[in-house]
C-alpha positions in Angstrom: 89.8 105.7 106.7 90.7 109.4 106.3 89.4 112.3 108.7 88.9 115.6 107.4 87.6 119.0 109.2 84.2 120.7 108.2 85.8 124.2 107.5 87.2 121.9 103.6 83.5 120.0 103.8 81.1 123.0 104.1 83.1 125.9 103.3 80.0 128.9 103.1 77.8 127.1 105.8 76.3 129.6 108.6 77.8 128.0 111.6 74.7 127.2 113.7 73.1 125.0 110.4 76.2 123.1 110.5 76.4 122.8 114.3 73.1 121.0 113.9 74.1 119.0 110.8 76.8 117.6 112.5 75.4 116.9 115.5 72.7 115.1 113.7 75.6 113.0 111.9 77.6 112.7 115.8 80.6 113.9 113.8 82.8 116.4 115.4 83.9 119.5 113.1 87.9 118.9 113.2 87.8 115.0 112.5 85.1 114.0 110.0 85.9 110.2 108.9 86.0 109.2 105.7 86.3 106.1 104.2 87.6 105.3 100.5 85.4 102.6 98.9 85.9 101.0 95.7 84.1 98.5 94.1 84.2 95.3 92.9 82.2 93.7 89.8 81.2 90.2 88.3 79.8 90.1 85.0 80.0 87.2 83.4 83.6 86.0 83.0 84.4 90.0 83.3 85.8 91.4 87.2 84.9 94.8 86.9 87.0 97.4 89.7 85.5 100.9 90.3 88.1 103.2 91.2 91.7 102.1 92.9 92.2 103.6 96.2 95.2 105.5 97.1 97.8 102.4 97.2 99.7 100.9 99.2 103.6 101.3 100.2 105.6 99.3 102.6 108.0 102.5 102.6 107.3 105.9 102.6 107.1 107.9 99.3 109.1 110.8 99.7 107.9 113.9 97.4 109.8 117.1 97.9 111.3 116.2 101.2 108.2 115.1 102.7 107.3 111.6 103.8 104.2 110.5 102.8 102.9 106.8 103.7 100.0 105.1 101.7 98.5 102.1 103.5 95.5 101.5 101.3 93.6 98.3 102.0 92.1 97.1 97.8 94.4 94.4 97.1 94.3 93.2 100.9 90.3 92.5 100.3 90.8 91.7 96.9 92.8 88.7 98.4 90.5 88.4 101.1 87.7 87.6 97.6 90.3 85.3 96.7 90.6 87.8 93.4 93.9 87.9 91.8 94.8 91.2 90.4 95.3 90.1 87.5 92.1 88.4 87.2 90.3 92.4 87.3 89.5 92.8 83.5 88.4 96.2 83.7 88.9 99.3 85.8 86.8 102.3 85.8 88.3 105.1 87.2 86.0 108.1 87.7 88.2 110.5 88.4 91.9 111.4 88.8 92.1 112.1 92.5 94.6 110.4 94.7 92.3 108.3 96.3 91.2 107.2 93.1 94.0 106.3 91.4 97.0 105.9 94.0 96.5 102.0 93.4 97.0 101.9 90.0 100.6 101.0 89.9 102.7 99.4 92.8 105.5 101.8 94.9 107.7 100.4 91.9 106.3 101.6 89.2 104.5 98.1 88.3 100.9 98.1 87.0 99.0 96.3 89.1 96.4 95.1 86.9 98.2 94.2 84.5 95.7 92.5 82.4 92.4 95.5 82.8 91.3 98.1 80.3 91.2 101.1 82.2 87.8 103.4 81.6 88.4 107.0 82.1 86.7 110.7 80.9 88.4 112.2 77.8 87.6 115.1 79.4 89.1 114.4 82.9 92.4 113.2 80.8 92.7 116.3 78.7 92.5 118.5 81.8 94.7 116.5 83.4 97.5 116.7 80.8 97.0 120.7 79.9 98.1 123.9 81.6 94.7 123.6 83.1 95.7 121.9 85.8 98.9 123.5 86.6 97.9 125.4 90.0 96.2 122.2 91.6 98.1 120.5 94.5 101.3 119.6 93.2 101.1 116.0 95.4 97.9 115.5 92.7 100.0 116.3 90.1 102.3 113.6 91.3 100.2 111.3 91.5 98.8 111.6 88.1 102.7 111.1 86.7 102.6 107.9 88.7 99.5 106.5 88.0 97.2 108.2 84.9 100.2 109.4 82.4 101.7 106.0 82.0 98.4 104.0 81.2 99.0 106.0 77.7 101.0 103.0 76.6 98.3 100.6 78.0 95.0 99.4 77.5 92.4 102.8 77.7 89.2 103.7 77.0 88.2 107.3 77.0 84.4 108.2 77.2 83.6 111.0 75.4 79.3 110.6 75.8 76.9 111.2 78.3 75.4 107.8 79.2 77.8 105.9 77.8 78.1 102.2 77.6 80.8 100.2 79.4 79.2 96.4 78.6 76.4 95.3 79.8 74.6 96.6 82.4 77.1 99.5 83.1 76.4 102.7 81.9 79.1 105.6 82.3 77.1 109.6 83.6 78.8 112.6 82.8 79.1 114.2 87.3 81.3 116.7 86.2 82.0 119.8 88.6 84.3 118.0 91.5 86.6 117.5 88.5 86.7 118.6 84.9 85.6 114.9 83.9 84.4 112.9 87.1 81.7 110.4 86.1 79.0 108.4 87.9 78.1 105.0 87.1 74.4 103.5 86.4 74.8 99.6 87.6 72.7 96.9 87.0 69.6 96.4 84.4 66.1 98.2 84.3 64.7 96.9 87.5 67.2 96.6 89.5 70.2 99.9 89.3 72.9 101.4 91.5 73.6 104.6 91.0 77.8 104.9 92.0 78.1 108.9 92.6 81.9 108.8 93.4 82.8 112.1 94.7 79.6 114.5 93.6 78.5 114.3 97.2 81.5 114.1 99.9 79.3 113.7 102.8 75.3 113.1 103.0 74.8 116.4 105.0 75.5 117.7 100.8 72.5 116.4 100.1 70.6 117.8 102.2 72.2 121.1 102.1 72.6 121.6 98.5 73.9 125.0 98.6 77.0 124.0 100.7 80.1 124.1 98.7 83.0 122.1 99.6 86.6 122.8 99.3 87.8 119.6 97.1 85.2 120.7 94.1 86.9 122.3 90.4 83.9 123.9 89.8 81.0 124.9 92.7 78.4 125.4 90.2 78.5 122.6 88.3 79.3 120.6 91.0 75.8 122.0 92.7 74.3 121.2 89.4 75.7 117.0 88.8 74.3 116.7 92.2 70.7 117.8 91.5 71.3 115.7 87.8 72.0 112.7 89.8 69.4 113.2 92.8 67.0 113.5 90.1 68.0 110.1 88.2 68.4 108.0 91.5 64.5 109.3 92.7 62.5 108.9 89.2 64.3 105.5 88.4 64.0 104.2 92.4 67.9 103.6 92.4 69.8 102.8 95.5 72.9 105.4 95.6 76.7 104.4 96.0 78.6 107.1 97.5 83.1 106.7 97.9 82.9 108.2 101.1 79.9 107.5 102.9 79.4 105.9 106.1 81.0 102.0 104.7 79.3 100.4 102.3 77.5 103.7 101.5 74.6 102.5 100.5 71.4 104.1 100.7 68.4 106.1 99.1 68.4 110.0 98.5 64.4 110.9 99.4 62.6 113.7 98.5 60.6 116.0 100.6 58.4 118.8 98.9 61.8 120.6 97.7 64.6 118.9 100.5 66.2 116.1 100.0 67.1 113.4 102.8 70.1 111.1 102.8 68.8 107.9 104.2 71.3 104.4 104.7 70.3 101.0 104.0 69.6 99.4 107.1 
């Protein structure tokens, strides 16, 4: 569980909206919690992990003189499933943010699902690995070194489409905007879907305030315009929504109200 402040979250809100907004939510402004949830698939004799948390290290990782301690929880409940990790068969990673991919290999350099085909954005890997990205945070950069470069050599599949395929019943969204090549994930058949949104929406007061602009997104406009894309899908096709850092297990429905839109969690 990570804690953020709402001056990153809502960076262009008038401050008596938010007030209310977080009041509404019981959040104070300087210690917002966020928790980082993956996912965790069975399909047939396929285990299917969305995303990989941000890892875990008995001892600290020390990047340019700093100490920096990652105490992750995924292969923890992954035991807890009695799920070996190298039973996972596939791993969808829908974007390359720490918290994403920081459990992709071990603190020494081992990968820790060894036997998965890793599903990734070609998109999100080209920007990545160009002068694109050379003024993000240089920790991200790091952690892409770590964990994204090396899977070169490994089992990868880049999606280059728009409602892509990943096997059955998994269908891959292009949610750019947060990132150059973050997806979403459609889940499930025809009658019965999960929308996974990832990071498009960082808290559910973004979906009710759709103009708000948080601090973490690439690209504000497109960001603002994944998120109506994905509203949009989840309300015609009666989909449940998935969000990473929700309220845990961040489930619930987006609902519409003439032009609004209300977050609302599954009881």
């Amino acid at each position: 569980m990570f804690k953020y402040q709402a001056k990153d979250f809502f960076i262009n809100a008038d401050k008596k909206e938010l007030d209310e907004s977080l009041l509404k939510y019981n959040v104070p402004p300087d210690n917002i919690p966020s928790p980082f949830i993956a996912m965790l698939l069975q399909d047939g004799d396929r285990k299917i992990l969305i995303d990989a948390g941000i890892g875990y290290s008995e001892e600290p990782i020390v990047f340019r003189g700093k100490e920096y301690f990652w105490k992750g929880q995924l292969n923890y409940l992954l035991g807890k499933e009695n799920v070996n990790p190298s039973e996972i068969t596939d791993v969808v990673i829908t974007h390359f943010h720490p918290d994403h991919i920081g459990g992709v290999f071990s603190s020494d350099n081992q990968l820790v699902f060894p036997n998965a085909t890793f599903h990734m954005h070609q998109n999100e890997w080209d920007y990545w690995h160009s002068s694109k990205s050379d003024y993000q945070p240089p920790l991200f950069k790091f952690f892409i070194e770590k964990n994204i470069t090396p899977l070169k050599n490994k089992s990868i599949n880049l999606i280059k489409d728009d409602y892509q395929g990943l096997g059955k019943d998994i269908t891959s969204v292009n949610a750019e905007g947060h990132t150059d090549g973050q997806i979403a994930l459609i889940i499930g058949n025809k009658n019965d879907q999960l929308l996974y949104i990832s990071d498009a929406f960082l808290h559910p007061i973004h979906i009710e305030k759709m103009n708000w602009q948080t601090n973490y997104d690439l690209d504000h406009e497109k960001a603002k315009n994944t998120r109506l894309k994905l509203l949009d899908l989840a309300y015609k096709e009666g989909m449940k929504i998935n969000a990473f850092h929700f309220d845990f297990p961040g489930i619930g429905t987006a609902q519409k109200e003439n032009l609004n839109w209300k977050w609302v969690y599954e009881e």
